[in-house]
Structures are given as structure tokens and as C-alpha cells.
C-alpha positions, 0 to 999 in steps of 0.5 A: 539787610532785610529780605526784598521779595520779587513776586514771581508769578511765572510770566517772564524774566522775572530772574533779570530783576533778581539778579540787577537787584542783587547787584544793586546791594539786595538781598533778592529773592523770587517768591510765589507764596506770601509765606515767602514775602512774610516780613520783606522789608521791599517788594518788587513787581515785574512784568513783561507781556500782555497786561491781562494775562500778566494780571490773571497769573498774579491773581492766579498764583495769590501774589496779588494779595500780597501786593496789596497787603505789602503796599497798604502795610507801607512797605517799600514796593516798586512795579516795573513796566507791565508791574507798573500799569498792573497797578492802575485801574484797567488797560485799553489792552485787556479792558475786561480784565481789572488791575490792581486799582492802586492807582485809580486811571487806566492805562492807554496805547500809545498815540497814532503817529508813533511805533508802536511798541517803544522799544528804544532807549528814551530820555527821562524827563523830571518833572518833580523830586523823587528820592528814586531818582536821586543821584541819577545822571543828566541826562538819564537815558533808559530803556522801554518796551511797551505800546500802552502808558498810564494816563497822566496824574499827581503821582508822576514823576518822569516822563519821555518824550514819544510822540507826545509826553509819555508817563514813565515813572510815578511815585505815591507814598511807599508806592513807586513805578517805572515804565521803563526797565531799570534792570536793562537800563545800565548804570543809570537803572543800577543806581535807580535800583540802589535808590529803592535798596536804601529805600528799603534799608531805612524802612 
């Protein structure tokens, strides 16, 4: 089994991430130089916190040309949470900071009306296949922590329900994102992860 590198840029748990993979089957390992991630068969962005500090320590750390080097060669890449909306073009959080533009809308605060942030457990809701989400249980409960969310797209593939119908996972060729955080989310984040473990298998 190949190697899946999760890009540690040295903004939060990113070891949480590690470990879930680990024990989705992976051979996980944090890097933070792309002599590291040369040859990964998978790539995973983490990320909790503030979209533009998170955005300026990857860009920092030289990370985020492995990112994009990663996604552009078609390997399998997962984002997740703030490593979801660092993909998007710009955040209403940060909006001097630029993202890494791989998806080309923004990414906005959560509604009036709602807490704000979501820091719940949700229900997702599939609104088209996806080979992440195979095999996962009806319904599928998992876990947020934001108060921003990608505006909605093409490329969704779940959403929550949160004061209106909030994007949660997204999918674009080799390229998939979540929302919510797998590595928190029990069985049903574990079997997500294995999906992008086989994912990453068959190449």
C-alpha cells in the first residue's frame, strides 16, 4: 500500500487525521516538505481554525504547491473542513486572503438565524452517488465545527440541513472535500475514510 500524506502545516490536530487514517487501513503519515509527499498515492488536507491563517501557513510551510501539484497529477486528495474551503477561491472570513482557487466560488458564513458556529452532530443529505460516500449508513450522522460553508455547486455531493441546506461534501474528479470532520465522526467517518483508503489503492 502506498504512502497517504497528510500535509502538516503546523496549525492544529492535524495527528487526529493521521491516526483515523491509520486506522481506516492507511499507510498515514504527516509531512511538511513535498520531498516527503514525493510519490503519495493519496494526499489529505486538514485544517481547523481561521481560513486565512490556515491559508498563510500552508502557503508558508510550501505545502500548497504540493496541494496543487497532487491534484493536478490526479492523485487522490481529500480536504477536510477548513482543508475543504482552503480549496475554494476566497472566504467572507479572511476576504484579503486568497484560497487555493480549485474550486472557483467562495466560501460564506453561515445564515442569520442559525448559531453560529455549527458544532453539532448533522445528518447528511445525498444528493448524487459518490464512491466516498459508499457503504455508509442511513441515515449517516457526522460531525461540524464551522460558521462558513462553500457556496453551492456542481461538484456537491451532501448537504445538512442548518437553517437552510448547507454544503457539506463535494466531489470533482480525483478531488474530494468534507465539511464535517470524518476523523470525529465514529464508524461512519472511519468507513468515509476507508472509502478514500481504497480510493487511493486502485490508483
Amino acid at each position: 500500500m502506498g504512502l497517504i500524506a497528510v500535509l502538516d502545516y503546523g496549525i492544529g490536530n492535524l495527528r487526529s487525521a493521521e491516526k483515523a487514517l491509520q486506522k481506516a487501513g492507511a499507510e498515514a503519515r504527516l509531512v511538511t516538505s513535498a520531498a516527503q509527499a514525493s510519490g503519495a498515492a493519496g494526499v489529505v488536507l486538514p485544517g481547523v481554525g481561521a481560513f486565512g491563517r490556515c491559508m498563510e501557513a500552508l502557503r508558508g510551510s510550501g505545502l500548497d504547491r504540493v496541494a496543487l501539484d497532487a491534484i493536478e497529477a490526479g492523485t487522490p486528495f481529500l480536504g477536510i473542513c477548513i482543508g475543504m474551503q482552503m480549496l475554494y477561491a476566497g472566504s467572507d472570513e479572511n476576504p484579503e486572503v486568497s484560497g487555493l482557487g480549485v474550486f472557483g466560488s467562495k466560501v460564506r458564513l453561515l445564515p442569520d438565524g442559525v448559531k453560529r458556529p455549527q458544532m453539532q452532530w448533522n445528518v447528511l443529505d445525498q444528493v448524487r452517488p459518490s464512491p466516498l460516500l459508499d457503504g455508509l449508513p442511513s441515515p449517516t450522522w457526522v460531525y461540524f465545527v464551522h460558521s462558513y460553508s462553500a457556496e453551492p455547486t456542481e461538484d456537491v455531493v451532501a448537504t445538512c440541513d442548518y437553517g437552510t441546506s448547507v454544503v457539506a461534501a463535494v466531489e470533482r474528479d480525483n478531488v474530494w472535500a468534507t465539511q464535517f470532520h470524518p476523523e470525529k465522526s465514529g464508524p461512519a467517518g472511519l468507513a468515509l475514510l476507508g472509502n478514500f483508503v481504497r480510493r487511493c489503492q486502485v490508483g
